[in-house]
C-alpha positions as CSV (number, residue, x, y, z in Angstrom):
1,X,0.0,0.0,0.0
2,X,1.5,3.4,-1.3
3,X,1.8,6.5,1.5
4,X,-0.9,8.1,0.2
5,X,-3.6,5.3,-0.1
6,X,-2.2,4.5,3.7
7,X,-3.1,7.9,4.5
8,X,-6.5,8.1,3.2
9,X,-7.2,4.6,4.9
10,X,-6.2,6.2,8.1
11,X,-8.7,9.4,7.8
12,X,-10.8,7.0,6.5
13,X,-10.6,5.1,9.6
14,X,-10.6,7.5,11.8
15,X,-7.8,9.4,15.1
16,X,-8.0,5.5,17.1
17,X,-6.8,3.8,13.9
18,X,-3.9,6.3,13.4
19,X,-2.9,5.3,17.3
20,X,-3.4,1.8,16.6
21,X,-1.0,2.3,14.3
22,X,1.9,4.1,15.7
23,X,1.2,2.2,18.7
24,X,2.3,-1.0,16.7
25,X,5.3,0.9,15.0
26,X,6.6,1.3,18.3
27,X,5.8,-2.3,20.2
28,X,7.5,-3.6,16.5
29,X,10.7,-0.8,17.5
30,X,11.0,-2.0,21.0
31,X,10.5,-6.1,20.2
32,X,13.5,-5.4,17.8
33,X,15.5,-3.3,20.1
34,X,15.5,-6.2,23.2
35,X,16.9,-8.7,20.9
36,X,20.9,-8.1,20.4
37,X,21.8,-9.3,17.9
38,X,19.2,-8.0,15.4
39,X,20.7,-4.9,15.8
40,X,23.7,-5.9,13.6
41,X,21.7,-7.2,11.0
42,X,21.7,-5.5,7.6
43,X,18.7,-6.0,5.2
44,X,18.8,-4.0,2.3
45,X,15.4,-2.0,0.9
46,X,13.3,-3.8,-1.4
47,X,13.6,-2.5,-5.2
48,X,17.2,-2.0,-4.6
49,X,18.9,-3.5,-7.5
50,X,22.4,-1.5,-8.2
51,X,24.6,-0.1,-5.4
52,X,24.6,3.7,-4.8
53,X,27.5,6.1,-5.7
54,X,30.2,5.4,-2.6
55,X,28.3,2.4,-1.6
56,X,29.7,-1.1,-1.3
57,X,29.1,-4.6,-1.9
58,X,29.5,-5.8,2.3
59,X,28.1,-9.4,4.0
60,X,24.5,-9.4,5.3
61,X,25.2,-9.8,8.9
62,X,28.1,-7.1,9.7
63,X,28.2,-8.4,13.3
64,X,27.2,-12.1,13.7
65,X,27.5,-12.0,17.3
66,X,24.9,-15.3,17.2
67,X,27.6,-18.1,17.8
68,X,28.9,-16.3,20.5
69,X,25.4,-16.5,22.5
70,X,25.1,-20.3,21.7
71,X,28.7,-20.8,23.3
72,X,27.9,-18.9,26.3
73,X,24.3,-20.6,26.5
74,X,26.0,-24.0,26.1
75,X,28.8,-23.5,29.1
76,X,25.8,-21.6,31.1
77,X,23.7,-25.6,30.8
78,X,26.6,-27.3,31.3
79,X,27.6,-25.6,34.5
80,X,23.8,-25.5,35.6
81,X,22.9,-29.2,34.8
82,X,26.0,-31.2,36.0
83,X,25.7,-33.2,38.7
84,X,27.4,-32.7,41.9
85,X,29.5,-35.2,43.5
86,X,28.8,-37.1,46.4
87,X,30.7,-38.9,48.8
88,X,29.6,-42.5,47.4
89,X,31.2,-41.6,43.3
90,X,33.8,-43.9,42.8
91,X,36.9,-42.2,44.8
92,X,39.2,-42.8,41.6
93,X,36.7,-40.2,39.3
94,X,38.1,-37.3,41.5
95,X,41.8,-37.4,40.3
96,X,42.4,-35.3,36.9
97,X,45.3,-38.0,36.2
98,X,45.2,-42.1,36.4
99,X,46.4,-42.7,39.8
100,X,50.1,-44.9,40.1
101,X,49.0,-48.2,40.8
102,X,49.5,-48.5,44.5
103,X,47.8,-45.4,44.9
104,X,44.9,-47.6,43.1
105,X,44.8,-50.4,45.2
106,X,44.4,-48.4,48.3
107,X,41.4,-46.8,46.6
108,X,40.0,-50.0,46.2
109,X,40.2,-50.6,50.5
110,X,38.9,-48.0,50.8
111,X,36.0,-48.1,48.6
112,X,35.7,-51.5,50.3
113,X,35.9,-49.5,53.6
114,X,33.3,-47.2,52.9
115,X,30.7,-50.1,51.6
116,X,31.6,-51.5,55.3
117,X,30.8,-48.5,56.9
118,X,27.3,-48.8,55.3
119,X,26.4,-51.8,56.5
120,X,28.0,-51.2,60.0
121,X,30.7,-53.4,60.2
122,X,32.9,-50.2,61.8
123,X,35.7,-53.3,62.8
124,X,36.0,-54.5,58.9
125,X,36.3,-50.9,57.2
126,X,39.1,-49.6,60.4
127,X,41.2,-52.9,59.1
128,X,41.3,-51.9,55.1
129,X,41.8,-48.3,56.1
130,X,44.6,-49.2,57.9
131,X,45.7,-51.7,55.3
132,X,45.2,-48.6,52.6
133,X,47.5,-46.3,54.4
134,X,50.1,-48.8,54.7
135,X,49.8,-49.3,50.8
136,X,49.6,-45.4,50.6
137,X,50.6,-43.5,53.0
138,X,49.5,-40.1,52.2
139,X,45.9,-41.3,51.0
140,X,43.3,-38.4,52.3
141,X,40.4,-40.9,51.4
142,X,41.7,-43.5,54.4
143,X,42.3,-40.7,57.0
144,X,38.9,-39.0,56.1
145,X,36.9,-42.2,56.4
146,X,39.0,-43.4,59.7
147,X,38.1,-39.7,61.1
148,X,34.3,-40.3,60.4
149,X,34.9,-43.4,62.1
150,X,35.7,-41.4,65.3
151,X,33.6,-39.0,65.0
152,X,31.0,-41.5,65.7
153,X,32.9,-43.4,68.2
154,X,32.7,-39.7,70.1
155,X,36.4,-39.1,69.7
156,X,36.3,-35.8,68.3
157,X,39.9,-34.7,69.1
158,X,41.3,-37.7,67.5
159,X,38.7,-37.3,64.8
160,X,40.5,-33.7,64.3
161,X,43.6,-34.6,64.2
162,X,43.0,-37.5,61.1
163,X,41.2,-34.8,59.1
164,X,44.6,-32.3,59.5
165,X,46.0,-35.2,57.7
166,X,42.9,-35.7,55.6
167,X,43.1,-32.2,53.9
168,X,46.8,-31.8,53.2
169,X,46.2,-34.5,50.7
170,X,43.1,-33.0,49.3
171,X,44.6,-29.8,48.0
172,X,43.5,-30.7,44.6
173,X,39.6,-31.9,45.7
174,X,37.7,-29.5,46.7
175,X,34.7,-31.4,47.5
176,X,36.5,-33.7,49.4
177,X,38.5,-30.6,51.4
178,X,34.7,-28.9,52.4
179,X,33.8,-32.5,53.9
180,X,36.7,-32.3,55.9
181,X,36.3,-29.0,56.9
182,X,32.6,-29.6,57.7
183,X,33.1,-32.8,59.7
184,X,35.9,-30.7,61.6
185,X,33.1,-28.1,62.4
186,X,31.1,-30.8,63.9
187,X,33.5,-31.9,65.8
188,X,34.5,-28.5,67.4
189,X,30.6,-27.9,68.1
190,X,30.4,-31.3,70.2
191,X,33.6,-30.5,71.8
192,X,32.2,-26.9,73.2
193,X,34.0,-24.4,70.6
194,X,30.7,-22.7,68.2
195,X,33.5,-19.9,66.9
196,X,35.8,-22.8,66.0
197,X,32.8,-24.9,64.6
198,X,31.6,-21.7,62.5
199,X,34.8,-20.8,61.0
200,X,35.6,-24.7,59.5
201,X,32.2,-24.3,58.3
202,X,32.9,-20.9,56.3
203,X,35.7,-22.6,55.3
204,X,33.8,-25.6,53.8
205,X,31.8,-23.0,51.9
206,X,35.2,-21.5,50.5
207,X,36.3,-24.9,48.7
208,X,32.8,-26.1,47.8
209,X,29.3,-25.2,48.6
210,X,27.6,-28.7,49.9
């Protein structure tokens, strides 16, 4: 429809028409304006057939800013919808590297250990901790399970001093480091110390939010 037949039809019409219509010029100006990326896009006018005097030939999309939104979008889902460890993944799925293989067998105990623990048999999962540390002796796993152990035996102190042990050798877990730090805040809470309790808490919440 030519400008002047639109004109016509608008006084034909009537003033509300004439607001109908800017109002939808402007709800169309301010759909386009909260979407980004349309901003960058070029479409040239209809009719448009040669290039004017200074003008020249360039890509449709100046700015194609589009695969840069799906990328962020796709890091955004994969951050939002991965799962967070627990304390019963398989211990060996928390090293970057494979583990040397004595370092592997005392994952193993202590996988054993934990399963033990489970079903209560506290005598059986102290024995293959043990066992474990002897195979490994700096294996954070064995002193964190053996200071669960006393925690609920009610040896807090002793529990405390296992996971001092327990999070030198999880510098490079942080899951693993806020369970130790949490389980030392329980201990210091049943022992009489709440400032000592909340700080290893605040501290669990630095390494990884449980």
């Amino acid at each position: 429809m030519k400008k002047s037949n639109m004109y016509r039809y608008l006084c034909v019409l009537g003033p509300s028409a004439r607001r109908r219509s800017s109002q939808y010029t402007k709800i169309s100006v301010h759909v386009t304006a909260s979407i980004p990326f349309l901003h960058f896009i070029h479409v040239p006018a209809r009719g448009r057939s040669r290039l004017s005097a200074g003008e020249s030939r360039r890509p449709v999309l100046k700015h194609n800013f589009l695969p840069l939104y799906l990328g962020i979008f796709f890091i955004a889902s994969c951050a939002i919808f991965q799962p967070k460890p627990s304390t019963d993944d398989p211990l060996v799925n928390f090293y970057a590297t494979t583990p040397r293989p004595n370092v592997k067998a005392a994952l193993k105990l202590v996988e054993k250990a934990r399963d033990n623990l489970k079903e209560n048999e506290i005598h059986r999962a102290k024995n293959q901790l043990n066992t474990a540390l002897t195979i490994d002796p700096q294996n954070a796993f064995a002193y964190y399970f053996l200071a669960f152990i006393a925690h609920q035996e009610q040896k807090y102190e002793t529990s405390n001093g296992l996971l001092d042990k327990a999070k030198q050798g999880f510098r490079n877990f942080p899951f693993w480091k806020a369970k130790a730090y949490e389980l030392s805040g329980q201990n210091w809470g049943l022992l009489g110390h709440p400032k000592r309790k909340i700080w290893h808490l605040k501290e669990a919440e630095k390494y990884y939010k449980l």
